[in-house]
C-alpha positions in Angstrom: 112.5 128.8 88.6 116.1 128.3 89.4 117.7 125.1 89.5 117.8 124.5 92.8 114.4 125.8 93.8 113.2 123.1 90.7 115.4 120.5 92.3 114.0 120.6 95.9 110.3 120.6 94.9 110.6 117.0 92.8 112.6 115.8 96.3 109.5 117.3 98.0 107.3 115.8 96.0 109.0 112.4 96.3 109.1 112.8 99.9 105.3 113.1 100.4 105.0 110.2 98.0 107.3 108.3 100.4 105.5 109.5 103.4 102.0 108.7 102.4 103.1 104.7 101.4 104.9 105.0 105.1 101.7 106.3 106.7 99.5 103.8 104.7 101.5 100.6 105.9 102.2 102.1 109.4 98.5 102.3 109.7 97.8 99.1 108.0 99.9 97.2 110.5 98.1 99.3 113.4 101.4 100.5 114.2 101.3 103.9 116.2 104.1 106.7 114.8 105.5 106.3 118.3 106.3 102.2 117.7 107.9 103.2 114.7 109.7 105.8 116.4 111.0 103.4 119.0 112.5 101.4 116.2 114.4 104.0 114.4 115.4 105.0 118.1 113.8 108.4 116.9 111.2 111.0 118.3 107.6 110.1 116.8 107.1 114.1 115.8 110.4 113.2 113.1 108.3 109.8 112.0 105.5 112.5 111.6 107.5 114.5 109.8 108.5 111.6 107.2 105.1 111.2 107.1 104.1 114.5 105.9 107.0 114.7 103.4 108.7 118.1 105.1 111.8 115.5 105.9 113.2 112.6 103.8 114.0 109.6 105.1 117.8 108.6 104.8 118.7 104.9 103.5 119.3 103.4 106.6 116.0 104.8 107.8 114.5 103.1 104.6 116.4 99.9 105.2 115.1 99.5 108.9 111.9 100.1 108.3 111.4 97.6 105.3 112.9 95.4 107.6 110.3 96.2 110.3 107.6 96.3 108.3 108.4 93.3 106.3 108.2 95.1 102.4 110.4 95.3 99.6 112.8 98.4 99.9 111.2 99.2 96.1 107.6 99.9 98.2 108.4 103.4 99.0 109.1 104.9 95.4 106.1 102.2 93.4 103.8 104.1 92.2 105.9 107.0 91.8 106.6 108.5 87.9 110.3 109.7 88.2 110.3 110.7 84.3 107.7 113.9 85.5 107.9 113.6 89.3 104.4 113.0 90.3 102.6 110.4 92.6 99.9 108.2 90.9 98.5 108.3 94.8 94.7 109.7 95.2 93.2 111.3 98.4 91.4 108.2 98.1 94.6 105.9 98.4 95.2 107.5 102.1 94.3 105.2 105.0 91.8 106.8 107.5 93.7 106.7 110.9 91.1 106.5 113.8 92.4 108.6 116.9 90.6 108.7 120.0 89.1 111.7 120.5 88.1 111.5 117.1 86.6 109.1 117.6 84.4 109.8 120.5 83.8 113.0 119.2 82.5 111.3 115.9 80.0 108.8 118.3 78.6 112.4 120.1 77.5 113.2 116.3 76.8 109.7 114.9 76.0 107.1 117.6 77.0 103.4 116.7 73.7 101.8 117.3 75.0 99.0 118.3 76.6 100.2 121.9 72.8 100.7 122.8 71.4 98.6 125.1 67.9 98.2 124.5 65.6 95.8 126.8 63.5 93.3 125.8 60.8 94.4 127.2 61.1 97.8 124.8 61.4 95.6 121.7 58.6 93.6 122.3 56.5 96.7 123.1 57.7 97.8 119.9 57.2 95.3 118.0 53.0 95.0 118.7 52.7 98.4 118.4 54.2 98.2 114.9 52.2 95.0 114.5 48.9 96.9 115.5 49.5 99.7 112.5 49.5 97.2 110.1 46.7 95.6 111.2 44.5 98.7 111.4 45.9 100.0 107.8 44.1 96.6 106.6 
């Protein structure tokens, strides 16, 4: 591996680092990549791309952002090991980020039992007819 080609994948790999800490607070905060975007005065497809790690953020971008998101500039790089280059972030570090349509498509498969609205009427029925099978099983 040249030097170069060695050089850019440890920025890469920082990057994503930096981009899954700015993911996780943004989504902590409920903040939308848009909000953010408004802040930096930016497009939300580049606070995407910081996100995925294919662009670094700059230190101004760092700066206003910490100062947004009320952090210590030191919260991007924690957790990051600079003497091999390599996050100490799991899959299971990631935040889940609910969108929309996910979500309604994820109700279609799994219904939330509670947004049923079931009458009295139904649970009372239910509830001697359960009473009756135990009674007959005695």
């Amino acid at each position: 591996m040249s030097p170069n080609k060695e050089q850019r994948d440890k920025e890469i790999r920082f990057n994503k680092h930096c981009g899954i800490r700015l993911r996780n607070l943004r989504c902590k905060n409920g903040y939308t990549q848009t909000d953010l975007a408004n802040v930096l005065g930016y497009s939300f497809q580049q606070v995407q791309k910081y996100e995925k790690g294919h662009n670094g953020m700059s230190g101004f971008v760092v700066g206003v952002l910490t100062n947004f998101l009320k952090v210590n500039i030191n919260y991007f790089s924690e957790g990051f090991n600079f003497d091999n280059y390599t996050s100490n972030l799991k899959y299971e570090d990631r935040f889940p980020e609910i969108h929309r349509c996910n979500q309604v498509r994820n109700e279609k498969l799994y219904p939330n039992p509670s947004s049923y609205e079931i009458s009295d009427a139904y649970v009372k029925q239910e509830l001697i007819t359960m009473a009756d099978a135990i009674a007959s099983d005695k």
